[in-house]
C-alpha positions in Angstrom: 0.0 0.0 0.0 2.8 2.3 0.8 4.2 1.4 -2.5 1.1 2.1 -4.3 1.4 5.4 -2.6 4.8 6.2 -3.3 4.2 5.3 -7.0 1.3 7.8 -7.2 2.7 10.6 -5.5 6.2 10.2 -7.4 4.5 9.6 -11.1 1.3 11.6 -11.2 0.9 14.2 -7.9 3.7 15.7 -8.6 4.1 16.3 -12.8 0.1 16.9 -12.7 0.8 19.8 -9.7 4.0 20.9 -11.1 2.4 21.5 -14.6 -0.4 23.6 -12.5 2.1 25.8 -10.9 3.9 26.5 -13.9 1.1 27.6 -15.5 0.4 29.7 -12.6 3.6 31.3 -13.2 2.8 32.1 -16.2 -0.6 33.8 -15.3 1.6 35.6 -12.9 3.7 37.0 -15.9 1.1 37.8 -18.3 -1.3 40.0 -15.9 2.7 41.6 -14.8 2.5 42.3 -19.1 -1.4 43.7 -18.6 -2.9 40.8 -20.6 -5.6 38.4 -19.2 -4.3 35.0 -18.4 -7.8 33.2 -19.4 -8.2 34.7 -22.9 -4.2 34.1 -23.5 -4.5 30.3 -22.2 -8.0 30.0 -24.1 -6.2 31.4 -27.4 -3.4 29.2 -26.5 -5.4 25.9 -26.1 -7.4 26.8 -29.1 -4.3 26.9 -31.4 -3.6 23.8 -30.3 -6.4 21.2 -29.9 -9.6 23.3 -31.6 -8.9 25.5 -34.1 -8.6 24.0 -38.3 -6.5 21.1 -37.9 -4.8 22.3 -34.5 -5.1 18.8 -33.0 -3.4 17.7 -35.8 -0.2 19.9 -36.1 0.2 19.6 -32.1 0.4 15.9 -33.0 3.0 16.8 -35.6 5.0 18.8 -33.0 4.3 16.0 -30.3 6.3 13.3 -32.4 10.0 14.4 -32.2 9.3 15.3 -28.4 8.7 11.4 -27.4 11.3 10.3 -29.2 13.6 12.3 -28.1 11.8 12.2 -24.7 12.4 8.7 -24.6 16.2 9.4 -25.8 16.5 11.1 -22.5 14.6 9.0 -20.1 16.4 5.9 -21.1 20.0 7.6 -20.3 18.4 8.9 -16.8 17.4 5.4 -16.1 21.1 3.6 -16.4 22.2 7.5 -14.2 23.9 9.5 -17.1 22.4 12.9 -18.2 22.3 12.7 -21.9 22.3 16.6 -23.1 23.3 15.8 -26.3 19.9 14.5 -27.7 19.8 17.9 -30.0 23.5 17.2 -31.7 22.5 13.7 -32.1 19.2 14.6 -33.9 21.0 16.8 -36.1 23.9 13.7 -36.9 20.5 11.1 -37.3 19.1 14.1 -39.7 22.3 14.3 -41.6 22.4 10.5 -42.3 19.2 9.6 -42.8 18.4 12.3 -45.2 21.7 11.7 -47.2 20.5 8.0 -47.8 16.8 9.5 -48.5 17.8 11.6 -51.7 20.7 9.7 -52.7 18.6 6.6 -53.0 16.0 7.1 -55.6 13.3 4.6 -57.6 12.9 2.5 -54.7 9.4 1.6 -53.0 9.0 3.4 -50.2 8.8 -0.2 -47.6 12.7 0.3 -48.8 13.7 3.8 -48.6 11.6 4.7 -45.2 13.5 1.8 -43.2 17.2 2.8 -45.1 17.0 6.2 -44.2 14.8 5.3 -40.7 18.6 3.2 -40.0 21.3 5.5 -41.5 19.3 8.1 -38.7 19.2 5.8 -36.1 22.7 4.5 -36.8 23.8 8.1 -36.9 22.3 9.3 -33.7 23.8 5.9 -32.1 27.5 6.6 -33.1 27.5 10.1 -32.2 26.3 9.3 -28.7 28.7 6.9 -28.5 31.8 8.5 -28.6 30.4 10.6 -25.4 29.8 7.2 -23.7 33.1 5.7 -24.2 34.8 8.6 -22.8 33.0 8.1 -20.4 33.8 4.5 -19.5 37.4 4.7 -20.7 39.0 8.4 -19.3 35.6 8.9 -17.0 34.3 12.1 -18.5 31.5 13.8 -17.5 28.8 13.1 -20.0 27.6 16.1 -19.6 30.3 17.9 -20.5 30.8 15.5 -23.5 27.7 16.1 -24.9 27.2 19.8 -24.8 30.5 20.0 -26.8 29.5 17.7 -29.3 26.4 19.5 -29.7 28.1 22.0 -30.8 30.5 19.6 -33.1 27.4 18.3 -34.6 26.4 22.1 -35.4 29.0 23.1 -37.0 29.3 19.4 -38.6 26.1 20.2 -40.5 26.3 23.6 -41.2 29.7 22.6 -43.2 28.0 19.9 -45.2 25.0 21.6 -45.9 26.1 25.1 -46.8 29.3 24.0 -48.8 29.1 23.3 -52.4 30.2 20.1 -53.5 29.1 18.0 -50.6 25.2 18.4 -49.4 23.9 21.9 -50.3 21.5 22.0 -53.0 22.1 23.1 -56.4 20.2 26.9 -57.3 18.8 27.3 -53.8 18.8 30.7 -52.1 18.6 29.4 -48.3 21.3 26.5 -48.1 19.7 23.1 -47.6 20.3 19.9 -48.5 18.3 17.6 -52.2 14.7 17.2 -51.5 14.3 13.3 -50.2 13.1 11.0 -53.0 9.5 10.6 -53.2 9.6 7.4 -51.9 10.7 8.1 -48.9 8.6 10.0 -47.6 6.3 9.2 -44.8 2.4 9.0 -46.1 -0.1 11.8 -44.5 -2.4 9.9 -42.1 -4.9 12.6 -42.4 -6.1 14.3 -45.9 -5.3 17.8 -46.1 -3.3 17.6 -42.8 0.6 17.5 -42.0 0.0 14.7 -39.6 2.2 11.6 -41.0 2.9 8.1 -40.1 6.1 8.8 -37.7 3.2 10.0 -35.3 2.6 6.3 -35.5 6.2 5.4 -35.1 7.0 7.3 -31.8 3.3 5.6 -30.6 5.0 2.4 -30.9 8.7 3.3 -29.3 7.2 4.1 -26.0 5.8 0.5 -25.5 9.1 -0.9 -26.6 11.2 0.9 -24.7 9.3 0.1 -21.6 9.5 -3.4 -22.2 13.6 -3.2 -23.2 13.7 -1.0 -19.5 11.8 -3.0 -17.6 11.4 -6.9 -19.4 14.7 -7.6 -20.9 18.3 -8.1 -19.4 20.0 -5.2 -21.4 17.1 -3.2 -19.3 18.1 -4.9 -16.1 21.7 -4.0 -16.1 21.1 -0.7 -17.4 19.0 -0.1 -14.8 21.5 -1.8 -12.2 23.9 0.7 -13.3 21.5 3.2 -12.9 20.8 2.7 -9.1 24.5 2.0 -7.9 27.5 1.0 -10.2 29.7 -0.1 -7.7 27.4 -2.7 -6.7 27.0 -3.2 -10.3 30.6 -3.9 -10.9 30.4 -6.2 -8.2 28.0 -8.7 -9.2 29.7 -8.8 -12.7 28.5 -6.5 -14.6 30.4 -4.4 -17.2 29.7 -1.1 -16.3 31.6 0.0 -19.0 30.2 -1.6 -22.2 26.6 -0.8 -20.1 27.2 3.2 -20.5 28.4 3.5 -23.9 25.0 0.0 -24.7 22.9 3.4 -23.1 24.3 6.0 -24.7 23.6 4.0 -28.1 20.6 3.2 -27.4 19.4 6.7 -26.6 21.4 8.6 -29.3 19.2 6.0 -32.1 16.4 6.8 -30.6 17.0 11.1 -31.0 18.6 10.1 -34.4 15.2 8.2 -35.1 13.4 12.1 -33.6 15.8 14.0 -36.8 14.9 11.4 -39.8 11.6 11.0 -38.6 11.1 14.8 -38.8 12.8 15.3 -42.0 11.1 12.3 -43.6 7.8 13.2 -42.6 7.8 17.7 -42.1 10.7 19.1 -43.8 11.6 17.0 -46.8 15.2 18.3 -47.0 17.2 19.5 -44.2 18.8 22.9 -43.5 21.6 24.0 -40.9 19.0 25.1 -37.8 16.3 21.8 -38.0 15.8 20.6 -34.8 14.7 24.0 -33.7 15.7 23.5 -29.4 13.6 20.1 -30.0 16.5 17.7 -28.1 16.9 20.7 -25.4 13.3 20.8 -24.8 13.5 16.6 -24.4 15.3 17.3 -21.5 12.3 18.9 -20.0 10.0 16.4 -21.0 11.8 13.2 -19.5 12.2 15.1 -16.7 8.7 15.8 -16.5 8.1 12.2 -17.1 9.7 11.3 -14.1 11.6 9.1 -16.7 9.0 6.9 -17.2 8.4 5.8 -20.7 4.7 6.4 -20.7 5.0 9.3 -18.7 6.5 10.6 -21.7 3.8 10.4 -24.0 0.9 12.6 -22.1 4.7 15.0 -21.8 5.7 15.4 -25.1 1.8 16.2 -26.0 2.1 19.1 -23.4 5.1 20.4 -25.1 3.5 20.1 -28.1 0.5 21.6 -27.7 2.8 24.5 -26.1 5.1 24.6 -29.2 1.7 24.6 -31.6 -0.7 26.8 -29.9 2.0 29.4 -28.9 1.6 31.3 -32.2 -2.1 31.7 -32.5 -1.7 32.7 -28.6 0.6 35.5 -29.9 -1.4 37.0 -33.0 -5.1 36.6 -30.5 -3.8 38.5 -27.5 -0.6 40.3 -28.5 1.2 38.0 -25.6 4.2 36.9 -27.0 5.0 33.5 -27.7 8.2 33.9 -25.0 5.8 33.1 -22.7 5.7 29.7 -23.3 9.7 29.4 -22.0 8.3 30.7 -18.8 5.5 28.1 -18.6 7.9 25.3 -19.0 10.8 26.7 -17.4 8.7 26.9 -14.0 7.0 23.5 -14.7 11.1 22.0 -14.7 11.5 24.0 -11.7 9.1 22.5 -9.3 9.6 18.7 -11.1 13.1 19.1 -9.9 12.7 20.0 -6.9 9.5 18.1 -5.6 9.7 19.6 -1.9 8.7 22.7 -3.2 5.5 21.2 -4.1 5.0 18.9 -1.3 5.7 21.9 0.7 3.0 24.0 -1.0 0.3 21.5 -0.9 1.1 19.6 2.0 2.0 16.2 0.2 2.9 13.7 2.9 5.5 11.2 1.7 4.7 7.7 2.1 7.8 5.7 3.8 10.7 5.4 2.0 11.5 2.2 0.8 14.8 1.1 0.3 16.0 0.6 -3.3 18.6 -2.8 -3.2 19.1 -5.1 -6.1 19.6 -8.6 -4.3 21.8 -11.5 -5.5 18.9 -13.4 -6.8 18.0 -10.8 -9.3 21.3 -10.7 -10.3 21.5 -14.5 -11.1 18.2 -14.7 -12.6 17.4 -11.4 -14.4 14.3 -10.8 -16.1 13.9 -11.9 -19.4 
């Protein structure tokens, strides 16, 4: 029972109050501006679920946030603070769309998956080099990642806006070929943007559960996660474990850039992810890390992203708001005491978190 009421304070109490304050915060700001809060949110929510094909396009803006939610959440889960989910988008964009135009006549049940794998494989290397620093020299993956974010920056901007390798002949803004037709992911709504990676991201969140919580690549990771030394000591490679994580979540923000390009942009220029993978951060956080948590996240963030716009041009509050909403929902996610302090939230007792030698002999499967 106390478990049950650990679970429910930890996973839902808390995101569901900490998404109310920050929107409280931002009601703060916009009466401190002289707007009214309830017609900015009601212009905001109607530029994202009511409004011509709103629901749709916050849908379109959803999909790169749980992919690269899940990026995120599945590095906090094994302890290391992946902050390089926006580099690695822009490396899984890069690769993926230069195996999309390159490769032309196919059907698209060939091109979608060789470009879906050239991003995935893209996003994986790139993540990898920050986790075998890590487990070889011990650097901070933090700092590792930031740096190759900006790596990966400049990495694209080269190739894209340099003649010769992927610009575009006789464009004016520098970009890369147009994708071939078959590659690109069908509409799953006439006369809307919404397209079958909506689908895709759907069915990552279920599968990334189960490789977390069913599988024995999820069990170590997560035994890593909770206390390496004790990790080391039952056998475990903590080593090959970090840089396995860091793989697996630098495909998965790889899979967020192709998917985007494949299905929105069609080509890819030098500024594409557009502060997606930094905004990921927020949403695994958020999430508590949980892979379905992410899912009912990223459609927050979405729905932010979308309706932010129509907010702007409706009430004249500007669209900066929307950094202040989710800054302050980060805020009280992080620091939970705030919140239990605020509403009077008891704790249930702690439980102690141990992973005994019987789990470690027979791991989940």
């Amino acid at each position: 029972m106390a478990g049950w009421r650990r679970w429910l304070l930890s996973a839902v109490l808390v995101p569901l109050v900490s998404v109310i304050c920050g929107f409280a915060v931002g009601a703060i700001a916009i009466v401190a501006a002289g707007a009214d809060p309830l017609m900015a949110y009601s212009a905001l929510f109607a530029g994202a679920f009511t409004n011509h094909n709103a629901l749709a396009e916050t849908l379109v803006s959803t999909t790169p946030y749980v992919l690269l939610g899940l990026a995120v959440a599945i590095g906090f889960r094994a302890g290391l603070f992946n902050i390089g989910a926006e580099g690695q988008f822009y490396i899984g964009s890069l690769s993926g769309v230069f195996v999309a135009y390159s490769i032309r006549g196919l059907p698209g049940i060939v091109e979608v998956p060789l470009a879906m794998i050239a991003g995935m494989l893209g996003g994986a290397l790139w993540a990898s080099i920050a986790g075998a620093l890590k487990a070889r020299f011990g650097a901070h993956e933090v700092i590792t990642t930031i740096m190759l974010n900006y790596v990966s920056f400049l990495v694209a901007s080269y190739l894209v806006d340099t003649p010769g390798l992927m610009l575009a002949r006789n464009v004016s803004t520098p970009r890369t070929p147009d994708i071939d037709a078959g590659a690109v992911l069908p509409n799953l709504i006439p006369g809307s943007r919404l397209h079958l990676g909506f689908v895709l991201a759907l069915l990552a969140v279920p599968i990334v559960w189960f490789l977390i919580e069913r599988t024995t690549i999820g069990f170590r990771l997560r035994a890593v996660g909770f206390n390496q030394n004790a990790a080391r000591a039952a056998g475990m490679s903590v080593g090959r474990t970090i840089v396995l994580t860091m793989a697996l979540s630098g495909a998965l923000a790889g899979a967020a850039g192709i998917v985007q390009i494949l299905g929105v942009n069609f080509h890819m220029t030098d500024t594409v992810a557009a502060g997606y993978g930094f905004d990921a951060i927020a949403v695994a956080l958020l999430a508590r890390s949980n892979p379905w948590g992410v899912l009912p996240a990223a459609l927050l963030f979405g729905a932010l992203h979308n309706g932010a716009s129509f907010m702007q041009l409706e009430t004249q509050v500007s669209a900066d708001l929307i950094s202040i909403v989710q800054a302050s929902v980060i805020i009280f996610v992080a620091a939970p005491a705030i919140v239990g302090w605020l509403f009077r939230l008891r704790r249930a007792p702690t439980e102690t978190v141990a992973i005994t030698q019987r789990e470690v002999d027979a791991p989940t499967t």
